[in-house]
C-alpha positions as CSV (number, residue, x, y, z in Angstrom):
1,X,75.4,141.0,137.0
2,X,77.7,138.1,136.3
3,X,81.1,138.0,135.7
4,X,82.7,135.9,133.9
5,X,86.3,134.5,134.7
6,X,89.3,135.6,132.8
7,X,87.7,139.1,131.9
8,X,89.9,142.1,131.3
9,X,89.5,145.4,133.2
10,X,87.9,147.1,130.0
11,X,85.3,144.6,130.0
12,X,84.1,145.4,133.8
13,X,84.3,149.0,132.9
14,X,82.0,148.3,130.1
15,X,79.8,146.8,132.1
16,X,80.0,148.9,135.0
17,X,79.0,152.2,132.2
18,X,76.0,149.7,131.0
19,X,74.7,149.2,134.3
20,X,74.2,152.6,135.3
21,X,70.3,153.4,135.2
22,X,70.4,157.2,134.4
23,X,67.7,158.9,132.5
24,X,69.2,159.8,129.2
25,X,67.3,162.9,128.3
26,X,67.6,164.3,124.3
27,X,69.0,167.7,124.0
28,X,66.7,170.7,124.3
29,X,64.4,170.9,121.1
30,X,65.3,167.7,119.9
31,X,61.8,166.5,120.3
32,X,60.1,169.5,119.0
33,X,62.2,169.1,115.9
34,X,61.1,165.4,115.7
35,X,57.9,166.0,115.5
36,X,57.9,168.8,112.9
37,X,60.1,166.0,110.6
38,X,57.3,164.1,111.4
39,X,54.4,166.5,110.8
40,X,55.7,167.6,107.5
41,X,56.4,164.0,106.5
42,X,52.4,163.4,107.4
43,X,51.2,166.7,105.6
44,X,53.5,166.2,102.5
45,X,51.5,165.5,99.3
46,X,51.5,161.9,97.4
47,X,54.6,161.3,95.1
48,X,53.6,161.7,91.3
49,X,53.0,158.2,89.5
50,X,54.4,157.8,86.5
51,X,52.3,158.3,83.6
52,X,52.2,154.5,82.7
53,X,49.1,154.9,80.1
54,X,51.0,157.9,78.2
55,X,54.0,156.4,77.9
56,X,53.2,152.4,77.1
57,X,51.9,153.4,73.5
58,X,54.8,154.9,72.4
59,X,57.3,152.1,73.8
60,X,55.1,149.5,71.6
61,X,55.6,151.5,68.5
62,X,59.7,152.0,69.3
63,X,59.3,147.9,69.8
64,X,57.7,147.5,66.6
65,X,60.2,149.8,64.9
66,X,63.1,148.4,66.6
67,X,61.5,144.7,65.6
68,X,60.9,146.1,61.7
69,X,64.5,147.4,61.2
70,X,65.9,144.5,62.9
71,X,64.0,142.1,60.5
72,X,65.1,144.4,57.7
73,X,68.8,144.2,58.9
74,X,68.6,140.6,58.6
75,X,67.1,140.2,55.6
76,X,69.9,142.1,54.1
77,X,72.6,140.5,55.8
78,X,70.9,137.4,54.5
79,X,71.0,138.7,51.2
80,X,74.4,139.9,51.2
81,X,75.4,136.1,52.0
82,X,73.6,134.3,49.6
83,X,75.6,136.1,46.8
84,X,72.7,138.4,45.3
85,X,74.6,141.3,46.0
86,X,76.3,143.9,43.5
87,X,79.2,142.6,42.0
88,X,82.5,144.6,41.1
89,X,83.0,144.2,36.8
90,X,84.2,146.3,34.5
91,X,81.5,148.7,32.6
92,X,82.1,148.5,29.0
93,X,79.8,151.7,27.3
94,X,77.7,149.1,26.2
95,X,77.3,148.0,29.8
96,X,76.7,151.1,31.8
97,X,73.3,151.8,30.3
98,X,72.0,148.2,31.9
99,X,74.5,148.9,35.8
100,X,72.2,152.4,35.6
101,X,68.9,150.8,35.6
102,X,70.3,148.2,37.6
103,X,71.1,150.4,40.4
104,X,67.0,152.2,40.2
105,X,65.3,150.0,42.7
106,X,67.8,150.6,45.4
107,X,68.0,154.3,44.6
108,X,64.3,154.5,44.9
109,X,64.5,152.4,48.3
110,X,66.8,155.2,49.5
111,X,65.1,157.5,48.6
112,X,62.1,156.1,50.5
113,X,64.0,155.7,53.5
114,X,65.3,158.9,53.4
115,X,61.7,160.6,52.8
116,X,60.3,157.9,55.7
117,X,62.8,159.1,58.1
118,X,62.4,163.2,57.9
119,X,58.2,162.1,58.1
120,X,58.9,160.3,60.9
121,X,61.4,163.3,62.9
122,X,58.1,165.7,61.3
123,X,55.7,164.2,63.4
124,X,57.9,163.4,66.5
125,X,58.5,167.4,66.5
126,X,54.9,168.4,66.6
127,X,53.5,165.9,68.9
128,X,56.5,167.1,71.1
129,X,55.5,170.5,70.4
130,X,51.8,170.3,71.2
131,X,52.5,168.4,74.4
132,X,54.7,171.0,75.4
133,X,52.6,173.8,74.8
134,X,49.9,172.2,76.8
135,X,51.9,172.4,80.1
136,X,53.7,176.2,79.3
């Protein structure tokens, strides 16, 4: 081995440790162990894929929901800013018949939302339910 000028005595006991040509053996059963790992790892079933074909047709309706309600949320922020909105008066007696039919449509849009929304939970309950039941 060469050795290089200028080297401290750390250095040539470093090198003295390297150059020793002694069988390093493993400690007893350190093999066999190794080889069970090994076996097990062989033996050991596939991982599960993830149900891709299950799970793509309901993340395009969420899309499509998420994409409807965020049109809807900007059609009425559109609305809102082009001055169609409701407009704070006073209600003579005269007047509160016409603010009562005026305020209908978005009672019966409510109302739709509403009866949409507990459909929707409805069905997202049973189909939970039925898949569940399957694998009980």
């Amino acid at each position: 081995m060469k050795h290089l000028v200028g080297r401290s005595g750390e250095d040539e006991e470093m090198d003295h440790m390297l150059s020793r040509e002694d069988e390093i053996l493993p400690s007893s059963g350190f093999a066999a162990s190794v080889m069970d790992a090994v076996w097990r790892e062989a033996t050991a079933p596939a991982p599960i894929p993830f149900p891709w074909k299950r799970a793509l047709p309901g993340m395009v309706v969420g899309a499509v929901v998420l994409a409807l309600i965020l049109g809807a949320g900007i059609v009425a922020v559109a609305h809102l800013g082009s001055g169609t909105g409701a407009q704070v008066t006073t209600l003579s007696p005269s007047s509160a018949e016409l603010s009562t039919s005026a305020l209908q449509p978005s009672l019966q849009n409510a109302a739709l939302w509403i009866v949409l929304s507990l459909v929707l939970a409805l069905v997202s309950v049973k189909v939970s339910m039925r898949m569940g039941a399957g694998r009980a």
